[in-house]
C-alpha positions, 0 to 999 in steps of 0.5 A: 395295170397299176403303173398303166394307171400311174403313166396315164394319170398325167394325160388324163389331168391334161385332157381335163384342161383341155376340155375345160379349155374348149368347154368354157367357150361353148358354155359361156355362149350358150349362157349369155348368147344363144343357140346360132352362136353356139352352133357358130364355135361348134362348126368353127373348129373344122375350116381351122383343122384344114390349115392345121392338119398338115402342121400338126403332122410336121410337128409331130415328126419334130417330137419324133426327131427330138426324141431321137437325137435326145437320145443319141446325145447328137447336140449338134443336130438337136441344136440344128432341128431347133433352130430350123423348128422355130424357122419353120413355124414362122414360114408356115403360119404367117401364109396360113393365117392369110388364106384362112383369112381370104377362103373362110368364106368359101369353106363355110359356104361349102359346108352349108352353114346356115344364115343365121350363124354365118356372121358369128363363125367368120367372125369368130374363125378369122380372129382365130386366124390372126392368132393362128401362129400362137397356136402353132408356136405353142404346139411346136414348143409342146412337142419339142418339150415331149421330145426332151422328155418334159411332158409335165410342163406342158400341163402347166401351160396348158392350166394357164391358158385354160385359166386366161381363156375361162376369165377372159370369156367371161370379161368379152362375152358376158361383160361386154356382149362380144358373142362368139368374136369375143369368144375367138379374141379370149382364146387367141391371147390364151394361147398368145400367152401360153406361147410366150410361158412355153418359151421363156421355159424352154429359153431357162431350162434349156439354155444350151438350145439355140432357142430363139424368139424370131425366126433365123435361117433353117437348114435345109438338110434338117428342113428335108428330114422334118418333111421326110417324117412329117408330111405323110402323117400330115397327110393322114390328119387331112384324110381324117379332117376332110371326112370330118367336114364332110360329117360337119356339113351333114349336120350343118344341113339340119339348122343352127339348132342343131348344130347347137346340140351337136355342138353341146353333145360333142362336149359331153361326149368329152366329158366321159371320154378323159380315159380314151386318149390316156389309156391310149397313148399309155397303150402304145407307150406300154407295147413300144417298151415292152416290144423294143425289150423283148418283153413278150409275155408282159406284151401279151398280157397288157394287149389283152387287159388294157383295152378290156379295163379302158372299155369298162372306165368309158362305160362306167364314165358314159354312164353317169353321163348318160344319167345326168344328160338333161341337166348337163345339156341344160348347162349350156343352153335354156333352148328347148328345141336344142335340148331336145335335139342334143338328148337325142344325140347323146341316146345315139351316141354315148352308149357306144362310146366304150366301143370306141375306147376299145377299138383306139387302144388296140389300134395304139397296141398294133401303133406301138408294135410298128403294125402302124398301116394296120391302124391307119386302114382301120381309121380310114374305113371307119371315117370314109366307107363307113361314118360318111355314108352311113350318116348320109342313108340316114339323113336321105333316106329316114331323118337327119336329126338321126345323122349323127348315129352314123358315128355310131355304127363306125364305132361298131365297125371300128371294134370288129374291125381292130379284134381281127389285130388278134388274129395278124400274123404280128400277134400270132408272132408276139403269142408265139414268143411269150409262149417261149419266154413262159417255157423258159421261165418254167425251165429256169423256175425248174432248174432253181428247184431241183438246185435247191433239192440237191443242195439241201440233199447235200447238207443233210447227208 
């Protein structure tokens, strides 16, 4: 548990900054603005998730594919994956930014956002576009980083964009009263800037990488191969975004102040789950090592430990922030009516939160001893037989402030659902091997002892 602890230390400084990063939007809104821009950069997230899912797929089989001719010392093919990989960025963001531009309208319209916030989140969703391809850049840099094995770099661009990001809120949305345009115009040269630091690094500390700034001819053999890996788990993330804008749309439905405090609560709700994402890709680090290794009995012993710790660290963290909800909540806006509706979110939510942590580290256990469609089934259930409709009963049928426990019963389903891992046959297998590693052990542990007797046997006689 010790070095579980030390590999996740990195990841929970990360996941700080990057809630820092989406937090100062919202409080400095909800400070100097008022809850209908709060609500605006709350449901602005989801239409610029839809052009970004794929994306994010791709570009973790890029890290993926780094990672394997890293490894192989293939620098002819590394150096083809990197030009095709900047190529790429550029094909793809410039015709994204346009119809995110052209169809926001659309989406929000479907989404069923109210009157009062639409002009603030298209405002503040088209600018984000115009600056989509630094975010796109940024994240296609950080994964070819991971794939080098520099995962810490990424912590510092990440720390400069949170820095800009924060300084440059308080200068448009406070200083010059831009509301939530102004808050899209800071996040967009945050990132503008932490695209360029990413690549001067890349461009100095890897300067055998044909790494160029301007997009050249990709290769088209390296292109298929990035598509052959990328695009199913594109296809996954836009599974999980269109239940996510389904779920958003229910909310939507409820009025500006209460997406204000859905909104509010998803911050808190990040607050106390730092641990989550770290124990969870230190799980599937852990037993992708240890699995490649052979190292059943160490296996056996972090599935049963690692997810019991995680639920334990995002209960305690749940309750601190369950004790201080009121004055947290009142951090980020003085509406009443949000206040109210935000400290009822949180009561649905928050103490099932440990459920979640539990379930997400199984699932990266089951991730990193290859049972990967098991985790993908368990995800999809939870979001579309069990979230989505479970909100909508409650919002048809008994209150749609009530709409967001709807996550919490996916919350309960998803661990019940990821226990019965223990009981696969991929389990049973990794149980059965470390039952043998442990009688080996006992055997060599005999053998050492009764060569001891003999030998001090021997001397005495």
């Amino acid at each position: 548990m010790k070095l579980i602890v030390l590999f996740a230390i990195p990841m929970v400084i990360g996941n700080i900054l990057q809630q820092l990063y989406s937090t100062a939007d919202t409080f400095i809104i909800g400070n100097f603005s008022g809850p209908a821009s709060i609500a605006a950069v709350g449901t602005s997230s989801q239409p610029l998730e839809i052009f970004l899912c794929v994306f994010m797929g791709i570009g973790t089989g890029i890290s993926v594919l780094v990672s394997v001719y890293t490894g192989a010392e293939d620098d002819e093919s590394l150096g083809r994956l990197v030009r095709t990989a900047v190529s790429f960025t550029y094909m793809a963001a410039l015709p994204l930014s346009v119809l995110g531009i052209v169809l926001t309208p659309f989406i929000l319209k479907s989404m069923h956002v109210p009157a009062d916030t639409w002009d603030l989140a298209l405002s503040y969703i088209r600018i984000v576009f115009v600056g989509l391809i630094a975010n796109m850049g940024y994240n296609m840099n950080a994964g070819i980083l991971r794939g080098l094995g520099d995962s810490a770099s990424s912590l510092v661009f990440l720390f400069i964009s949170t820095i800009v990001n924060v300084v440059l809120d308080i200068v448009f949305v406070a200083g010059f009263s831009m509301d939530a345009a102004g808050a899209a115009l800071a996040t967009v040269i945050a990132m503008f800037m932490s695209w360029a630091a990413s690549i001067v690094y890349i461009r100095k500390k890897y300067p055998s990488l044909p790494f160029s700034i301007l997009p050249g001819r990709p290769d088209m053999d390296m292109l298929k191969e990035i598509l052959r890996i990328g695009l199913p788990l594109g296809f996954n993330n836009s599974v999980y975004t269109m239940g996510h804008i389904v779920m958003q749309s229910l909310i939507n439905t409820q009025g500006s102040a209460f997406m204000a405090a859905a909104s509010v609560t998803g911050k808190i709700m990040g607050i106390s789950s730092v641990a989550i994402t770290s124990f969870s890709g230190a799980m599937s680090t852990f037993a992708g090592q240890n699995f490649g290794a052979g190292n059943y009995r160490r296996l056996r012993e972090g599935g049963r430990i690692v997810p019991l710790y995680s639920g334990l660290t995002t209960a305690f963290l749940g309750l601190c922030m369950y004790m201080f909800a009121e004055p947290l909540i009142r951090l980020f806006t003085g509406d009443e009516q949000t206040i109210a509706f935000a400290l009822v979110c949180i009561g649905l939510q928050l103490p099932f939160q440990w459920c979640y942590c539990v379930l997400n580290t199984i699932l990266n256990l089951a991730n990193g001893v290859g049972a990967v469609k098991f985790s993908t089934l368990v995800n999809l259930l939870m979001l579309w037989a069990v979230r989505i409709p479970a909100a909508f009963l409650i919002s048809r049928f008994y209150d749609g402030h009530y709409v967001t426990f709807g996550v919490s019963i996916s919350f309960m389903f998803g661990l019940t659902a990821s226990l019965t891992f223990y009981r696969s046959k991929r389990w049973k297998e990794i149980v059965s091997r470390s039952g043998e590693e442990d009688g080996r052990v006992f055997t060599k542990r005999k053998e050492g002892r009764n060569a001891a007797c003999n030998t001090a046997l021997r001397q005495a006689l």
